[in-house]
C-alpha positions in Angstrom: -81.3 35.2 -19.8 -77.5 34.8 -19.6 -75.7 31.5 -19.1 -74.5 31.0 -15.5 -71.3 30.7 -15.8 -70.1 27.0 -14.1 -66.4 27.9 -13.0 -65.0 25.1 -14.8 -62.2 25.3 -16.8 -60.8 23.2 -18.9 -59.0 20.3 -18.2 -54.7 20.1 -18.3 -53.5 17.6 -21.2 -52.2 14.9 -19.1 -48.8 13.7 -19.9 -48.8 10.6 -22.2 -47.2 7.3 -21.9 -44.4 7.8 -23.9 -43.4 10.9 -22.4 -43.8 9.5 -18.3 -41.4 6.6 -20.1 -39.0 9.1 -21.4 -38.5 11.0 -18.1 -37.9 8.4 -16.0 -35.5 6.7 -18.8 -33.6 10.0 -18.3 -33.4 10.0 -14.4 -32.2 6.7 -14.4 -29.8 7.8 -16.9 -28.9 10.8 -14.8 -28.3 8.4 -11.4 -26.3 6.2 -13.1 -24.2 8.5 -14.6 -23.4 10.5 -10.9 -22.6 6.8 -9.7 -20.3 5.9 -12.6 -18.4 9.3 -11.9 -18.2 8.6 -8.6 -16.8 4.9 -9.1 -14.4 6.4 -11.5 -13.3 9.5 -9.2 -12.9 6.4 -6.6 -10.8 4.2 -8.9 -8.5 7.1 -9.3 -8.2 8.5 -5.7 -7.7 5.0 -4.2 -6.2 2.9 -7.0 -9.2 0.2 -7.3 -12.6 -0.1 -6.8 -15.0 -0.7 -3.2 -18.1 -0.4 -1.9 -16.1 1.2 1.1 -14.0 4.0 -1.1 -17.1 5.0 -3.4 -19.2 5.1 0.4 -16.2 7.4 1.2 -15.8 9.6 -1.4 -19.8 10.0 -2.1 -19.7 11.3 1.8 -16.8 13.6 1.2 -18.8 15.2 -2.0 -22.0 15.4 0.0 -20.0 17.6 3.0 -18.2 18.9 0.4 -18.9 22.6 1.4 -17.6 22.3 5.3 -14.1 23.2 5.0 -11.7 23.3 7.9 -9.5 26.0 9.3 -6.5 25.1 6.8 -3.2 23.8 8.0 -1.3 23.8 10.4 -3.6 21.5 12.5 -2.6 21.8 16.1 -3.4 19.1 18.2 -5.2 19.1 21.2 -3.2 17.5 23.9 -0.1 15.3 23.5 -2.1 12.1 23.3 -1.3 11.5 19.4 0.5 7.9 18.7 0.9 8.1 14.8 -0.4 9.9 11.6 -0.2 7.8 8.5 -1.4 8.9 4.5 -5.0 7.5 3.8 -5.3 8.7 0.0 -4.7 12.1 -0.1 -5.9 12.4 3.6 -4.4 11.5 6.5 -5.3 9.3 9.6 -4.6 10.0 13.2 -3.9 8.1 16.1 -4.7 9.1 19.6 -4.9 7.4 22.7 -8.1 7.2 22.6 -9.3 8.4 19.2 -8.9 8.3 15.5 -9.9 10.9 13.0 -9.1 12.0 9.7 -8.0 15.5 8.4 -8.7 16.4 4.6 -6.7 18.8 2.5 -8.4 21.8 4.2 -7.7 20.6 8.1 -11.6 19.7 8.5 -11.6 16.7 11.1 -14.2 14.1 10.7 -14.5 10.3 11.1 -13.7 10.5 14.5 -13.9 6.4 16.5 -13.7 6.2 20.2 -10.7 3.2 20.8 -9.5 1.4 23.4 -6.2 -0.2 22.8 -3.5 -0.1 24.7 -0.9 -0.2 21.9 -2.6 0.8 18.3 -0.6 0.5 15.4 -2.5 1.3 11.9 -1.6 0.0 8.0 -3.7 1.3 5.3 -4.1 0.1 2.2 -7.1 1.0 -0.9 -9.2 3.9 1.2 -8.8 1.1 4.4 -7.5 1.4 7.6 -6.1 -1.7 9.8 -6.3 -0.6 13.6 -4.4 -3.5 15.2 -3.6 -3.6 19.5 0.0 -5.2 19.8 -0.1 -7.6 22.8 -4.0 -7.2 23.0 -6.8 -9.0 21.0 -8.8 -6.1 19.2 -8.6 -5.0 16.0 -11.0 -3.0 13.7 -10.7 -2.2 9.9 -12.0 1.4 9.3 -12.6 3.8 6.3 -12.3 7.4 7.2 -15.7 8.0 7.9 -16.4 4.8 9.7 -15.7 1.4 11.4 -16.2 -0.9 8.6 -15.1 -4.2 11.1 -14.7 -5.0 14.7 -13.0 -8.4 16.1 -12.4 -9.6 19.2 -9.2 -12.5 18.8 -9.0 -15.2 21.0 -5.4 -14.6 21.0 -2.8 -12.5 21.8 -2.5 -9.9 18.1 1.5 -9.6 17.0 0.8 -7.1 13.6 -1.2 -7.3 10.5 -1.6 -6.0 7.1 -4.3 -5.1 4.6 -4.3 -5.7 0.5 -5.7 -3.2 -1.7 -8.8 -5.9 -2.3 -9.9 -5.7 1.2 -8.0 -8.9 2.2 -7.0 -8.5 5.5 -4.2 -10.6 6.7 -3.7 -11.3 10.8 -0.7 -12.4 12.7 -1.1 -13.8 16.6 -0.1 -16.2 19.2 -1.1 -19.5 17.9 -3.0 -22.1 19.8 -0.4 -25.1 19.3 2.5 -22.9 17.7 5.1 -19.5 18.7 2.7 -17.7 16.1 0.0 -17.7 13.5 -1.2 -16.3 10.1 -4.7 -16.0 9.7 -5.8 -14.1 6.4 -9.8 -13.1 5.4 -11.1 -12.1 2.4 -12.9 -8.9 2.3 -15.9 -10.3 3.7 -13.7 -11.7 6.2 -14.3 -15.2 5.6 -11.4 -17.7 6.7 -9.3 -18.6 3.4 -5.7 -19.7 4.8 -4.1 -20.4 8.4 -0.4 -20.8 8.8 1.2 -22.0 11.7 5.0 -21.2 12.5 6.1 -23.4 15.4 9.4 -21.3 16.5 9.4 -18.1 15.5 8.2 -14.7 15.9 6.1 -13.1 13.0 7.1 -9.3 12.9 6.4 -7.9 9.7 3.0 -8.7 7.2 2.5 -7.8 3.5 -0.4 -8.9 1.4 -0.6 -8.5 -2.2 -2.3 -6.1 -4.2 -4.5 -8.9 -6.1 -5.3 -10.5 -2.5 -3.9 -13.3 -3.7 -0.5 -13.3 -1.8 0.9 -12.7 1.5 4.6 -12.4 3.1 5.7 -13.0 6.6 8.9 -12.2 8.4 10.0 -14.4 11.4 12.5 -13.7 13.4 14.2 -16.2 16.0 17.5 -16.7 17.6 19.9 -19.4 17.5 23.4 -19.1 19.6 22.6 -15.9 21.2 22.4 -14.1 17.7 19.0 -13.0 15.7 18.2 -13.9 12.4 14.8 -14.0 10.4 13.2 -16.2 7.5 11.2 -14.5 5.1 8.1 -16.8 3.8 5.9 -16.0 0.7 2.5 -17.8 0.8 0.3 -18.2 -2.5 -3.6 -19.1 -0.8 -4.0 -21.7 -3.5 -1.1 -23.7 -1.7 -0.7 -24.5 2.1 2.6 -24.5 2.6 5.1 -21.6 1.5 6.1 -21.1 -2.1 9.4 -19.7 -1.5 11.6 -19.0 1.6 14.8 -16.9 2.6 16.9 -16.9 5.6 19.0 -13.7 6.6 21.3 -13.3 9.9 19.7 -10.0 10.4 16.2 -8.9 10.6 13.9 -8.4 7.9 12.0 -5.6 9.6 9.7 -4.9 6.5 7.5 -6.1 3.7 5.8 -4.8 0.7 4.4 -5.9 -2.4 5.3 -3.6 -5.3 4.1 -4.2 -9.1 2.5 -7.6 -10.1 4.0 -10.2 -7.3 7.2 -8.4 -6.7 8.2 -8.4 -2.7 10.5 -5.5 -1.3 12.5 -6.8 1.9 14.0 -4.2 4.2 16.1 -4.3 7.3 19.0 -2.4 8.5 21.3 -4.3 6.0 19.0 -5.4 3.7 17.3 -4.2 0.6 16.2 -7.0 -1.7 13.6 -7.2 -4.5 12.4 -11.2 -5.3 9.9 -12.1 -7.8 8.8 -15.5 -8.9 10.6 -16.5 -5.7 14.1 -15.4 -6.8 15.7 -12.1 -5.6 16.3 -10.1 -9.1 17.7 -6.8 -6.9 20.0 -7.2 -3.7 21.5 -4.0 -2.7 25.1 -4.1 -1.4 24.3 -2.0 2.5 27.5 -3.4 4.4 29.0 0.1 4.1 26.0 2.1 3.7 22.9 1.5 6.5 19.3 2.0 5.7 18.0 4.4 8.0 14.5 5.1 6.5 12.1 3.9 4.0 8.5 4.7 2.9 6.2 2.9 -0.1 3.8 4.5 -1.2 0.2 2.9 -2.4 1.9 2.6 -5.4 4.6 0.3 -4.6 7.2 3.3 -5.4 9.9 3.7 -2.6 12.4 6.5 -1.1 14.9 5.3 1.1 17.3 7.3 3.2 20.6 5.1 4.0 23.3 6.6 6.7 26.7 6.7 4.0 29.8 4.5 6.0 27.0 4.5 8.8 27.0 8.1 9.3 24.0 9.9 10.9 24.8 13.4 9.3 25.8 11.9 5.9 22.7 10.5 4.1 22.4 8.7 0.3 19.1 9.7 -0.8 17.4 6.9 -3.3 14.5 6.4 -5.2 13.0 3.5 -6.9 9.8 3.0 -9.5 7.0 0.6 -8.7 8.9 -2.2 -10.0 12.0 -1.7 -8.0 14.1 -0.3 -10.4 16.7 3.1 -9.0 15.6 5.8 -10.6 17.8 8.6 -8.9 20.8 8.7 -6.1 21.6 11.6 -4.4 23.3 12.5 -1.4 22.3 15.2 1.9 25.0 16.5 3.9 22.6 16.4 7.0 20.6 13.7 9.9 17.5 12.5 8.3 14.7 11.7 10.0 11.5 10.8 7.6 11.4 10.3 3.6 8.5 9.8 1.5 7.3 9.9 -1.8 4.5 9.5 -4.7 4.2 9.3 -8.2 5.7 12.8 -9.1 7.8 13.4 -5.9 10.2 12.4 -3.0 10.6 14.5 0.0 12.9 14.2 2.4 13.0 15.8 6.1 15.8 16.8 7.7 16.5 18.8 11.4 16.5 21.7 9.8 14.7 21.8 6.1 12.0 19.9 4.0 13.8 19.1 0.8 12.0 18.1 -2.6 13.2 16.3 -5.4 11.5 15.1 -8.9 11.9 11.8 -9.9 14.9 12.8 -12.4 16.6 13.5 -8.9 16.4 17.4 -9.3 15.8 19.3 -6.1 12.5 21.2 -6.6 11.4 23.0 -3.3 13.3 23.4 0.2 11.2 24.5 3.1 12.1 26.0 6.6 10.8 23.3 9.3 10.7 23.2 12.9 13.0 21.1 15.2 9.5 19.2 16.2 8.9 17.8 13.4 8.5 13.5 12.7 7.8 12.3 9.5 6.8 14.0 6.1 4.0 12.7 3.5 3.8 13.7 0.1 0.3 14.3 -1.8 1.0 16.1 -5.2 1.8 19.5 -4.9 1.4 19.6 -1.0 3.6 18.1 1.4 2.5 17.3 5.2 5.0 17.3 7.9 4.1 15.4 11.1 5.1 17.1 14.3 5.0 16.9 18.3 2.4 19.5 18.3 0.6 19.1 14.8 0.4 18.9 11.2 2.2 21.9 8.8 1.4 21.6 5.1 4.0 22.7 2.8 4.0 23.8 -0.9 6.2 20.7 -2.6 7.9 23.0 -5.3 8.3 26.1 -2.8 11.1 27.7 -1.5 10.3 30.1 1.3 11.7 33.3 2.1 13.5 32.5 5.1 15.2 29.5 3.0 16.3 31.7 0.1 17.8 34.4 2.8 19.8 31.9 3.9 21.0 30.2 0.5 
């Protein structure tokens, strides 16, 4: 008789130890690698390191194939406060909204807000959204709130450091105004009270380990301001300058060194001495911009002129790197590590950092402010956002030349 046949067949060779170990030794060689990438990509895009930023830019490689309609970005009613440079995106401000737009014009991130008067600082992939004269603020990333904080009083301005420190000034309880500054966790680490004066103006160092004020008061019916640099291992100020004008801005550039600008002021002081005081009695300031970086284009009116503008651009460590002069009314500059643009009425002008002019663009009379990412250059308008080649000369420009 023939054998029935059973139907079984034989059994697969099962996978031994050694060889289970050695595939999961290489996944979790595979998932570390991606997340070192990712931390290095970070690092690079947003000049240091945070759980926020890699978040960030992990989410923007995940959506990475929704693109937007390309520029120009119209907006949708007139309800837009502000646009400011968040990495090499940019952040709105609407009435009642915030959202950011990548290089392609996608919008995402979008917050619902309430605050009556928003004003935004961003520093390392963060976003300070502050409500002058209100008691909200929120620090954001661009794809979400990352804090939320209700003040018991009255909010003047703010800034954020690179670290995540976040610096606060307010009414104080027993004083004109107060500094209040929290580390990234936002955990208390220094109070300052000023019992007179007004604090206008906030800069916090890159390290997190150093924050400016500007006061300003007045004395005889005139203005004048005090500029105070705090160290957080100290309670009292480190060093202090008085100026009969106002210091209108702050900002820390390489290592500890502080930029101070005002309508007659441009002063660089490290290790509490000013090493660079710029002689503006003739020639105005009229605009300036630092970038992430701590580099800085400024736009000064020459002999106080409004259609006669010196164009200037220093390095990281406040050192001039090129002069130049536009026979025309000025009305945004900015710059990065390659570039400074400078918008006009009438034309977006580009200039290396040897001070050679490298691209002049058409623009409309709408236009507000101009940011520079690299090869493309977004221009701020009334009714949008245009995005311009930096090193391009249109056709309607070269008609005309």
């Amino acid at each position: 008789m023939a054998e029935k046949d059973t139907g079984r067949k034989p059994k697969p060779k099962q996978k031994t130890n050694n060889q289970e170990r050695l595939v999961s030794v290489l996944k979790a060689v595979c998932i570390i690698s991606v997340l070192l990438i990712l931390v290095v990509i970070a690092a690079n895009r947003f000049g240091n390191i945070t759980f926020s930023s890699i978040s960030d830019y992990a989410d923007t490689v995940i959506s990475g194939t929704k693109r937007g309609d390309g520029y120009p970005y119209y907006f949708e009613n007139a309800g837009v406060r502000n646009v400011l440079p968040v990495g090499s995106d940019l952040f709105v401000i609407g009435d009642d909204t915030t959202f950011s737009l990548d290089a392609t014009a996608r919008r995402f991130g979008e917050q619902q807000h309430t605050l009556s008067s928003p004003i935004a600082t961003a520093a390392g992939g963060r976003v300070l959204l502050l409500d002058v004269g209100g008691n909200s603020y929120r620090v954001l990333s661009k794809t979400k709130i990352l804090l939320e904080v209700q003040s018991a009083q009255k909010l003047l301005t703010g800034a954020l450091g690179k670290d995540g420190t976040l610096a606060v000034a307010s009414r104080g309880e027993a004083s004109q105004s107060q500094l209040t500054v929290f580390n990234k966790s936002h955990k208390e680490i220094f109070v300052w009270n000023c019992a007179s004066e007004n604090i206008i103006a906030v800069a916090v160092s890159g390290n997190g380990k150093r924050a400016a004020v500007s006061v300003v008061g007045a004395q005889n019916g005139e203005l004048y301001s005090k500029v105070y640099i705090f160290d957080f291992s100290y309670n009292e100020p480190i060093a202090s300058f008085s100026y009969d004008t106002v210091v209108s801005g702050l900002s820390f550039l390489a290592g500890d060194r502080l930029l101070l600008t005002g309508k007659n002021i441009f002063t660089v002081v490290e290790d509490k001495t000013p090493i660079l005081e710029e002689d503006l009695s003739l020639n105005t300031l009229s605009c300036v911009y630092t970038d992430d970086s701590g580099c800085t284009a400024v736009s000064l009116s020459k002999y106080g002129s409004a259609a006669s503008k010196i164009i200037r651009c220093y390095d990281r460590k406040g050192v001039l790197q090129f002069e130049t002069e536009i026979a025309e009314s000025v009305k945004g500059v900015s710059c990065d590590a390659a570039y400074v643009s400078v918008l006009t009425d009438r034309y977006l002008y580009s200039f290396n950092r040897k001070g050679e002019q490298v691209g002049r663009s058409a623009v409309d009379d709408d236009c507000i402010r101009p940011f520079t990412d690299g090869r493309n250059t977004y221009v701020y308008a009334v009714s949008g956002i245009k995005c311009y080649k930096t090193t391009a000369v249109d056709e309607t420009v070269s008609a005309q030349s």
